[in-house]
PDB file of N, CA, C, O and CB in Angstrom:
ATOM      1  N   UNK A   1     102.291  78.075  94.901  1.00  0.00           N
ATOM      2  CA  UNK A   1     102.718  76.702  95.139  1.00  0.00           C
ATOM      3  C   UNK A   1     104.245  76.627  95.035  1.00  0.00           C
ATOM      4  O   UNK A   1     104.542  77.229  94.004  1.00  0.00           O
ATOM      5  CB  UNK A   1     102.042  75.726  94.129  1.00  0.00           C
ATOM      6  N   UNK A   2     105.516  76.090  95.727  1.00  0.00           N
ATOM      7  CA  UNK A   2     106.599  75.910  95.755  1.00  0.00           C
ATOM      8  C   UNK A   2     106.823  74.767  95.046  1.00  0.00           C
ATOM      9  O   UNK A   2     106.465  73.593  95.144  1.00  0.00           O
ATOM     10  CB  UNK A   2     106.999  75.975  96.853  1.00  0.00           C
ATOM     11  N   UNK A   3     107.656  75.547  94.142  1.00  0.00           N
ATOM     12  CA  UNK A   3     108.461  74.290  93.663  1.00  0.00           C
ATOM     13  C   UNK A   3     109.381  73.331  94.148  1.00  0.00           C
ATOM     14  O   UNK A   3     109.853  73.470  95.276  1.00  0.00           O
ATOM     15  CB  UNK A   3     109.044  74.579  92.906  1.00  0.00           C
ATOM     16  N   UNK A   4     109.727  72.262  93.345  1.00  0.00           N
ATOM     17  CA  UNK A   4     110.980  71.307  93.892  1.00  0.00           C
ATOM     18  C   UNK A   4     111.877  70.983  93.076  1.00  0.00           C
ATOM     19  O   UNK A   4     111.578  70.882  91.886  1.00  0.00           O
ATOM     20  CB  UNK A   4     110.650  70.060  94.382  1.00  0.00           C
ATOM     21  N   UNK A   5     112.998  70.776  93.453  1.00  0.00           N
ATOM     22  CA  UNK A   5     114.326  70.597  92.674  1.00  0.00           C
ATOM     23  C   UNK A   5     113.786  69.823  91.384  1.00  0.00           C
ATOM     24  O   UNK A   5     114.193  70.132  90.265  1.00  0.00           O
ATOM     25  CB  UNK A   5     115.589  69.670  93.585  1.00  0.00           C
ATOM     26  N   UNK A   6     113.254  69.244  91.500  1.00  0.00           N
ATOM     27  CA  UNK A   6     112.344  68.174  89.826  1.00  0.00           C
ATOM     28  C   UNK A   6     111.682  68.878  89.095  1.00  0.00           C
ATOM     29  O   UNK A   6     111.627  68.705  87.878  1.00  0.00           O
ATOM     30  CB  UNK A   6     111.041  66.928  90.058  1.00  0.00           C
ATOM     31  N   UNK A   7     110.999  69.899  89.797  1.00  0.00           N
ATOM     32  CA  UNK A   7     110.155  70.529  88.823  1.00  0.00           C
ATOM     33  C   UNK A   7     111.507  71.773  87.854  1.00  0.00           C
ATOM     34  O   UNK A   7     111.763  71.917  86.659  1.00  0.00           O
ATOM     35  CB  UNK A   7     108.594  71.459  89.902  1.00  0.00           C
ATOM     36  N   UNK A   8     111.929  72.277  88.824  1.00  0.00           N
ATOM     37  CA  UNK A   8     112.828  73.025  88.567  1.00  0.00           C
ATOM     38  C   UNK A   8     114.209  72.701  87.604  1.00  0.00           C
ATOM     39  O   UNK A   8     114.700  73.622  86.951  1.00  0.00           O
ATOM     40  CB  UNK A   8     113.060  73.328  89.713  1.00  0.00           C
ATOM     41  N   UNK A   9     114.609  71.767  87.577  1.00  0.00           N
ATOM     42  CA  UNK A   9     115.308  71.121  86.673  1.00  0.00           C
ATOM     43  C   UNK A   9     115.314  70.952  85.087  1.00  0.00           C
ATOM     44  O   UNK A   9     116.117  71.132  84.171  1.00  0.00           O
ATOM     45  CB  UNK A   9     115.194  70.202  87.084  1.00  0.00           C
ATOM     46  N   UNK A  10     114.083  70.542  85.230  1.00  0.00           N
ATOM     47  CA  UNK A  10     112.986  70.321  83.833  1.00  0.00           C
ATOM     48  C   UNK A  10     112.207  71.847  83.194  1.00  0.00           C
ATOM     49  O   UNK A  10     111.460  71.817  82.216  1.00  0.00           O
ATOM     50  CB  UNK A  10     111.459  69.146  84.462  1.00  0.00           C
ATOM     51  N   UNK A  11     112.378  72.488  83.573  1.00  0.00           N
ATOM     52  CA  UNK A  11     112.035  74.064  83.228  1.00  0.00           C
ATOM     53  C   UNK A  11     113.475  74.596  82.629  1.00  0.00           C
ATOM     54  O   UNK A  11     114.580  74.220  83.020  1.00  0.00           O
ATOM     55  CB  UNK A  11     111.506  75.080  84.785  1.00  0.00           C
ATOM     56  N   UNK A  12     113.239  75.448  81.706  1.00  0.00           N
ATOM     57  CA  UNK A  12     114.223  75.955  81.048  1.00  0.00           C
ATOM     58  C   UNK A  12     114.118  77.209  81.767  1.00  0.00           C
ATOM     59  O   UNK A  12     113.224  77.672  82.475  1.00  0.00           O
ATOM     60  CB  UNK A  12     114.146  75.937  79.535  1.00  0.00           C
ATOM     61  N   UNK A  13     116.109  77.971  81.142  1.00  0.00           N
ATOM     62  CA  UNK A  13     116.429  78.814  81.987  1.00  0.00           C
ATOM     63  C   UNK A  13     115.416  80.084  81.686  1.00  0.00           C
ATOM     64  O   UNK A  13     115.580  80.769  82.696  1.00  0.00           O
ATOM     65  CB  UNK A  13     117.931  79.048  81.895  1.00  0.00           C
ATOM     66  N   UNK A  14     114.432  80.797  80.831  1.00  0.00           N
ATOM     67  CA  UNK A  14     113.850  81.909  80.846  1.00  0.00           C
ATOM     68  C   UNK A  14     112.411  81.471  81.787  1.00  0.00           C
ATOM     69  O   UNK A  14     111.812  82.228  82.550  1.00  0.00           O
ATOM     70  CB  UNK A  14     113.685  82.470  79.265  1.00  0.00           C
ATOM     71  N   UNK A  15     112.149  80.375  81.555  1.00  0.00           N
ATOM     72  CA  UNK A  15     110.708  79.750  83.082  1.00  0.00           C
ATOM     73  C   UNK A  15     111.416  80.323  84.193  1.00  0.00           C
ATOM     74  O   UNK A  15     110.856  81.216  84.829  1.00  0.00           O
ATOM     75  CB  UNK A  15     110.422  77.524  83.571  1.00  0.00           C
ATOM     76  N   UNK A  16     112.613  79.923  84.531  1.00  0.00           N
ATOM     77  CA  UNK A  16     113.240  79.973  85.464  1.00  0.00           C
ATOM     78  C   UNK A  16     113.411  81.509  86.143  1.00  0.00           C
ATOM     79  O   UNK A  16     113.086  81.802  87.294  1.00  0.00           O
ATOM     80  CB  UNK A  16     114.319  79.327  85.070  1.00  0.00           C
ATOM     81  N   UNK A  17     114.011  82.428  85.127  1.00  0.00           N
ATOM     82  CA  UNK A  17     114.309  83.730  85.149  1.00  0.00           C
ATOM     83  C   UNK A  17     112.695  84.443  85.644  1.00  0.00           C
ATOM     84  O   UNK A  17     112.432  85.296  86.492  1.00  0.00           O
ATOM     85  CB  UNK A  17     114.985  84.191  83.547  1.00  0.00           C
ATOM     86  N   UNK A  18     112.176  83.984  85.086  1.00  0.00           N
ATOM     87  CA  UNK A  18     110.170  84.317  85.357  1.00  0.00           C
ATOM     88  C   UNK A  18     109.781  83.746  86.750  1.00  0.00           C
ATOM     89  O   UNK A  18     108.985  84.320  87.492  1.00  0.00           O
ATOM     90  CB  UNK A  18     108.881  83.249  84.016  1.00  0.00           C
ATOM     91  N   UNK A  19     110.214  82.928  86.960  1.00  0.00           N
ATOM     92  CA  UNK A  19     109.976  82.607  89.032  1.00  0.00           C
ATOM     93  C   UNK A  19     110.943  83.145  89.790  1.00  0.00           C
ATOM     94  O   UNK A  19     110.663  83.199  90.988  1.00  0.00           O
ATOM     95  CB  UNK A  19     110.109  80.863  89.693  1.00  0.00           C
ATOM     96  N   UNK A  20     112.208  83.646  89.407  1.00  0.00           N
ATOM     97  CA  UNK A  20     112.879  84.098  90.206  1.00  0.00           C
ATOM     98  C   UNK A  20     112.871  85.807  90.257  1.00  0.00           C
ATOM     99  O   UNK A  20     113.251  86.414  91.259  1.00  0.00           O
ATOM    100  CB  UNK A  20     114.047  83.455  89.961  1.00  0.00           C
ATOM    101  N   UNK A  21     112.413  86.440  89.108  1.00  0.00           N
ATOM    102  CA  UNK A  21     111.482  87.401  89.414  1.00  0.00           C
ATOM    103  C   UNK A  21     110.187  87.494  89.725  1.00  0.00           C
ATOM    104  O   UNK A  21     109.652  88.543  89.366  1.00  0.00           O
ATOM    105  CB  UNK A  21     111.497  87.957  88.745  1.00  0.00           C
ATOM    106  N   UNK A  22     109.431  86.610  90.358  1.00  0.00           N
ATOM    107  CA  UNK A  22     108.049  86.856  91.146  1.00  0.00           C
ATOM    108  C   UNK A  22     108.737  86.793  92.231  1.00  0.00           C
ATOM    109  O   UNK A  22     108.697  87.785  92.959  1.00  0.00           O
ATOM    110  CB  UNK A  22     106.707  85.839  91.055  1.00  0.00           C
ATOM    111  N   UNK A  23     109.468  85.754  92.604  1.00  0.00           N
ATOM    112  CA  UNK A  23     110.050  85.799  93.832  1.00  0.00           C
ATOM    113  C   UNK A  23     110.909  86.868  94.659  1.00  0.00           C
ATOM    114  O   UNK A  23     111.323  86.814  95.818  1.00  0.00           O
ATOM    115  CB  UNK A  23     110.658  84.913  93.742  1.00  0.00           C
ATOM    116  N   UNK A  24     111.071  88.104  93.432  1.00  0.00           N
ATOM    117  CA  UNK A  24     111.696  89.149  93.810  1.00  0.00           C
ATOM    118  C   UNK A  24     113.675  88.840  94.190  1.00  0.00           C
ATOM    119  O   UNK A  24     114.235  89.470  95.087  1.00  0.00           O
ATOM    120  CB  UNK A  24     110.682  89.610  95.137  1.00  0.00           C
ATOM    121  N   UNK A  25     114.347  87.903  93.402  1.00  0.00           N
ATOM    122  CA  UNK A  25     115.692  87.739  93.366  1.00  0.00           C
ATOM    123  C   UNK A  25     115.708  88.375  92.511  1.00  0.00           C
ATOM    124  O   UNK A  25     114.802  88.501  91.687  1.00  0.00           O
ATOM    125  CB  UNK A  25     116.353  86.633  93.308  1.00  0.00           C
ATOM    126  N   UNK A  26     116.994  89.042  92.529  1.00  0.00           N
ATOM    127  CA  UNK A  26     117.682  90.286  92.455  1.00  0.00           C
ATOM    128  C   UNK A  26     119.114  89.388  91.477  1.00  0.00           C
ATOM    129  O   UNK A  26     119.583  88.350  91.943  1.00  0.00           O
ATOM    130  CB  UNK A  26     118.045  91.149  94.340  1.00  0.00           C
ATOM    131  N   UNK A  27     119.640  89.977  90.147  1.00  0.00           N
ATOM    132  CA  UNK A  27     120.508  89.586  89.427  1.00  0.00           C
ATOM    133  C   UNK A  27     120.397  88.237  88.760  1.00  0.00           C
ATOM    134  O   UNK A  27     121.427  87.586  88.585  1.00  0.00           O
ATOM    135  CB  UNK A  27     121.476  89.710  90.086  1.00  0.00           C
ATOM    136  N   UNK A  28     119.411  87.841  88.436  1.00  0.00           N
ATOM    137  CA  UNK A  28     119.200  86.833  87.802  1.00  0.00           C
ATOM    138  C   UNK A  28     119.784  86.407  86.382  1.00  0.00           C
ATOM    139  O   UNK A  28     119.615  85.251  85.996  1.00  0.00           O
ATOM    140  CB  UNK A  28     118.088  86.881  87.815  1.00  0.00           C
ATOM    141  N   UNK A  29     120.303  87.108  85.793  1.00  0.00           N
ATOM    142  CA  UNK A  29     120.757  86.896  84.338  1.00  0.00           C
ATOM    143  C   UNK A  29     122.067  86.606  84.641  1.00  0.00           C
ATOM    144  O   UNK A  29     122.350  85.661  83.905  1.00  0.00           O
ATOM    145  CB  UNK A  29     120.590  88.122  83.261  1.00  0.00           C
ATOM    146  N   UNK A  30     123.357  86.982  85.541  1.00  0.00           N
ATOM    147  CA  UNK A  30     124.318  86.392  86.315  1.00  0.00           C
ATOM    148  C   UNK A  30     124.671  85.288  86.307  1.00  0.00           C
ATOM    149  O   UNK A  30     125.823  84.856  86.299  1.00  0.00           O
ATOM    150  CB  UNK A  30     124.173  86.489  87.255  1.00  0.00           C
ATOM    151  N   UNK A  31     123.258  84.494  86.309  1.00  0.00           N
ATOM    152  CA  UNK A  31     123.329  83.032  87.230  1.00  0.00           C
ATOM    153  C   UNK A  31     123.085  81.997  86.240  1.00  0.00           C
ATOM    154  O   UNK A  31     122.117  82.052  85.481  1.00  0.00           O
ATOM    155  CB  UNK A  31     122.102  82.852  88.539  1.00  0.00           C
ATOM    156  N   UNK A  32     124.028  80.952  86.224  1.00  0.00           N
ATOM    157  CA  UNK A  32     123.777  79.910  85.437  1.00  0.00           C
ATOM    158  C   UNK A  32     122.294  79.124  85.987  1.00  0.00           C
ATOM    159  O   UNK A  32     121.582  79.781  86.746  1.00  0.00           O
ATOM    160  CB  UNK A  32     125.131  78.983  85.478  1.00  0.00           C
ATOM    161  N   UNK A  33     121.885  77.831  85.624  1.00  0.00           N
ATOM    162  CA  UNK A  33     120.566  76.952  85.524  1.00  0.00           C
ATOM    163  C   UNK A  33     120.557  77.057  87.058  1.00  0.00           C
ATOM    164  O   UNK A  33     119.893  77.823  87.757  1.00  0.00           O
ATOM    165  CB  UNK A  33     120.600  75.216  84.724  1.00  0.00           C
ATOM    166  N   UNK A  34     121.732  75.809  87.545  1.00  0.00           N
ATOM    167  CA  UNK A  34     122.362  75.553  88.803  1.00  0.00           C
ATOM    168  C   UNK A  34     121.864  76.477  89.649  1.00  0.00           C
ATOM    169  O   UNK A  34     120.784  76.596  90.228  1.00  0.00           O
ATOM    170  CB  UNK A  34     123.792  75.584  88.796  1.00  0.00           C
ATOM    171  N   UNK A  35     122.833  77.091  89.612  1.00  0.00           N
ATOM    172  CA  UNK A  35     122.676  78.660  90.820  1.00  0.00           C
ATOM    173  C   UNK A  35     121.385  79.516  91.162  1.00  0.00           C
ATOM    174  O   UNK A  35     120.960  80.076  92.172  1.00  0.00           O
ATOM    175  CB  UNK A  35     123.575  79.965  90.220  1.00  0.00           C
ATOM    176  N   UNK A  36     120.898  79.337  89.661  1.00  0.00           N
ATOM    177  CA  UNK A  36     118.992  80.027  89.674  1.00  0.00           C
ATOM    178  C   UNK A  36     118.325  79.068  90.736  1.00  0.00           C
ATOM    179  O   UNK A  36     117.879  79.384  91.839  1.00  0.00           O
ATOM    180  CB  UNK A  36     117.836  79.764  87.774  1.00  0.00           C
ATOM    181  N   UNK A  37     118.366  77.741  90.104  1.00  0.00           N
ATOM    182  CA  UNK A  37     117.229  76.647  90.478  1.00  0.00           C
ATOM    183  C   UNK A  37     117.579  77.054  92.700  1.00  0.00           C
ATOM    184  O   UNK A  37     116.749  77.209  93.596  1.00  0.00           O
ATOM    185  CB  UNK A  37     117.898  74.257  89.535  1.00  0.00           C
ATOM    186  N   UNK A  38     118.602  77.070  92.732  1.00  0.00           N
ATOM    187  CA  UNK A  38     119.170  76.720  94.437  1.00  0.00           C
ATOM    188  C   UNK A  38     118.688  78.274  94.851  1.00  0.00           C
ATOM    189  O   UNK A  38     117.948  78.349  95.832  1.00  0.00           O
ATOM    190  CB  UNK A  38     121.383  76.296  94.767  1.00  0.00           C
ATOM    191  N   UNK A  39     119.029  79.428  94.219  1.00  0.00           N
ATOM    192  CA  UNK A  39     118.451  80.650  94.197  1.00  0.00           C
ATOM    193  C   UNK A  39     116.696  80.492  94.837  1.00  0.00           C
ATOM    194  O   UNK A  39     116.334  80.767  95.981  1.00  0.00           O
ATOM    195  CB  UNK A  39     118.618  81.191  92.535  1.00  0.00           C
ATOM    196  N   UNK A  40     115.699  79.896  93.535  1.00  0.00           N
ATOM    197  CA  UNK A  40     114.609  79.863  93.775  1.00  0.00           C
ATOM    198  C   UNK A  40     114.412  78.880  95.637  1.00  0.00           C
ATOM    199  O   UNK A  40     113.997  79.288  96.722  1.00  0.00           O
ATOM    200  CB  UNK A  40     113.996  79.221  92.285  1.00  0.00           C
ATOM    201  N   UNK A  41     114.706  78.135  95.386  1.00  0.00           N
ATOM    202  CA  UNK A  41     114.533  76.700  96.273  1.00  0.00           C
ATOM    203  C   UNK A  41     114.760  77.797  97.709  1.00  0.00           C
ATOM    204  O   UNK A  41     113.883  78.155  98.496  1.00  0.00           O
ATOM    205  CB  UNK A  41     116.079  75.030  95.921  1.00  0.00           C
ATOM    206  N   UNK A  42     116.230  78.161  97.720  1.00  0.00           N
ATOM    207  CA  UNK A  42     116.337  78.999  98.913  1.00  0.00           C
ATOM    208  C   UNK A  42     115.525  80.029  99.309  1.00  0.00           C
ATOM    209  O   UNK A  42     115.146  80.068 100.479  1.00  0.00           O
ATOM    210  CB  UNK A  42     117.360  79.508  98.917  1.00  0.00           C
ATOM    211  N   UNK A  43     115.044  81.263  98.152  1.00  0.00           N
ATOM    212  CA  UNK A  43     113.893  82.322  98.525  1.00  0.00           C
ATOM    213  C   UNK A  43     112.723  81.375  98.716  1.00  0.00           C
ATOM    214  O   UNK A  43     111.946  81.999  99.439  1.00  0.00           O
ATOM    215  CB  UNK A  43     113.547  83.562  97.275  1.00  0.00           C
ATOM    216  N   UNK A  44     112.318  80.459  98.504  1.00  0.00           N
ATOM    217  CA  UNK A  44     110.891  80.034  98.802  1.00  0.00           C
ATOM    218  C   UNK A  44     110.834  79.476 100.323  1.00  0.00           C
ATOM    219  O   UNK A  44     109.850  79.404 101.059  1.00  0.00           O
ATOM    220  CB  UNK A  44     110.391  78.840  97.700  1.00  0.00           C
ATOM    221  N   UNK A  45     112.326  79.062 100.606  1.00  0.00           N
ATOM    222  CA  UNK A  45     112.034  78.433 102.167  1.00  0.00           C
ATOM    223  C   UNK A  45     112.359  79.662 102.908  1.00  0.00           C
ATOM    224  O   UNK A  45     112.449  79.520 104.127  1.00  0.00           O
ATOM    225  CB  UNK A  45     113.083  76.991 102.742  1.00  0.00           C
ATOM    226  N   UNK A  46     112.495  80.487 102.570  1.00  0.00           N
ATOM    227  CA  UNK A  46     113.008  81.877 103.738  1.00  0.00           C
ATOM    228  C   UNK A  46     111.104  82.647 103.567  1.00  0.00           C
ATOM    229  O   UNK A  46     110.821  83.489 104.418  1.00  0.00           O
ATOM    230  CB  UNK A  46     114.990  83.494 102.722  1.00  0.00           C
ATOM    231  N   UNK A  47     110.055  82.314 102.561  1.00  0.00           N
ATOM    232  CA  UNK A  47     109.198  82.779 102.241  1.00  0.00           C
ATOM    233  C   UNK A  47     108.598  81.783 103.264  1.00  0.00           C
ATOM    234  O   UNK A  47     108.175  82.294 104.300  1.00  0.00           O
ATOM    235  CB  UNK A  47     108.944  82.961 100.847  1.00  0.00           C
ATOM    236  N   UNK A  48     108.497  80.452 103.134  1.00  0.00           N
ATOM    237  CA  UNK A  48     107.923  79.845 104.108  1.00  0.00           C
ATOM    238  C   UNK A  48     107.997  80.150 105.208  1.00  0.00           C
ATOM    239  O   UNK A  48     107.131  80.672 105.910  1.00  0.00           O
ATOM    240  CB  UNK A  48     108.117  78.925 104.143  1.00  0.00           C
ATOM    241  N   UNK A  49     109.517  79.719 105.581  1.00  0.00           N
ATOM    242  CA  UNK A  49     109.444  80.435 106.779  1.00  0.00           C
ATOM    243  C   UNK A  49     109.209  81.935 107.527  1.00  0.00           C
ATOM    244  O   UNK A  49     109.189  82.425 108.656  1.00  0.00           O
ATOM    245  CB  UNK A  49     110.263  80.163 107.021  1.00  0.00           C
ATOM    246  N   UNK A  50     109.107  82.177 106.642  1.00  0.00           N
ATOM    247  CA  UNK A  50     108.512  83.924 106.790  1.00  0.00           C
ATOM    248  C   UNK A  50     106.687  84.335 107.222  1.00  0.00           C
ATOM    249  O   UNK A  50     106.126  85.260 107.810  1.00  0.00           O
ATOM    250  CB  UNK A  50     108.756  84.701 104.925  1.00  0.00           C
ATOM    251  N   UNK A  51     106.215  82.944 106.483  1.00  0.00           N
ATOM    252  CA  UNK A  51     104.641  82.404 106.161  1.00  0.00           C
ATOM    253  C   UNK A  51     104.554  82.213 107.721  1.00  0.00           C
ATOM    254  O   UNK A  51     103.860  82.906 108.464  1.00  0.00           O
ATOM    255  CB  UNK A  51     104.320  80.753 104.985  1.00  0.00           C
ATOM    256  N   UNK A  52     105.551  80.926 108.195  1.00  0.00           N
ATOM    257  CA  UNK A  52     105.195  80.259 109.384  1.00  0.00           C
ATOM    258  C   UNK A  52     104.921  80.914 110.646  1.00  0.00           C
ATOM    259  O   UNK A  52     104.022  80.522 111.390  1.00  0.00           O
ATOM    260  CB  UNK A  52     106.086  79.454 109.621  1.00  0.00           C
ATOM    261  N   UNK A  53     106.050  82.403 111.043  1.00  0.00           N
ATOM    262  CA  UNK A  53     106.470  82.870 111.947  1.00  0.00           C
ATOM    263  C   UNK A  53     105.002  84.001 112.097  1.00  0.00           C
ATOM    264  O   UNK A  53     104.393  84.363 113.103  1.00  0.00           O
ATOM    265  CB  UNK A  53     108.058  83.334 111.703  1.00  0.00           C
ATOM    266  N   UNK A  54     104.773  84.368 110.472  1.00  0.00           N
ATOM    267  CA  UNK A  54     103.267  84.921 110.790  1.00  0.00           C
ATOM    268  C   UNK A  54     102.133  84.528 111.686  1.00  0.00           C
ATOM    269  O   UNK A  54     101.562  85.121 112.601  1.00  0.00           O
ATOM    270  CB  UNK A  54     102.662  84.873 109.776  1.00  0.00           C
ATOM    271  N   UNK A  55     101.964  83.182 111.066  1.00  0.00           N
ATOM    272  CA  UNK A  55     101.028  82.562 111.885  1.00  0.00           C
ATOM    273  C   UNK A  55     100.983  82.593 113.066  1.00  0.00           C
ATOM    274  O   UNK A  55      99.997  83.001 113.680  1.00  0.00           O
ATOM    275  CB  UNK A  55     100.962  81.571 111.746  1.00  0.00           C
ATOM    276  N   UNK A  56     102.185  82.109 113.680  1.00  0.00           N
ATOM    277  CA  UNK A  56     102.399  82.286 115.294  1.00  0.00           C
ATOM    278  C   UNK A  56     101.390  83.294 116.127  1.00  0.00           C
ATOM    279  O   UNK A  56     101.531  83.443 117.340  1.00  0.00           O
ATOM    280  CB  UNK A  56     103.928  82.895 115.530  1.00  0.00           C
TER     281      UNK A  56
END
């Protein structure tokens, strides 16, 4: 299920560090709250769209 900037906000930074490694991002301890949360948000729409182009 994808998250959204709300859900993501409200999660602390080691939740955070834990979805952005399922998601397979790379340097995560680097990254402040900010930069993670936009991190996640961005790999999930390149995953979607990755989802979509399958279908085709």
């Amino acid at each position: 299920m994808p998250y959204d900037i709300l859900q993501l906000n409200d999660m602390l930074v080691p939740e955070l560090v834990d979805i952005a490694n399922e998601l397979k991002i790379k340097d995560t301890k680097s990254l402040d709250k900010q930069k993670l949360i936009y991190k996640i948000l961005d790999q999930q729409a390149l995953n979607e769209s990755g989802d979509t182009a399958a279908d085709e």
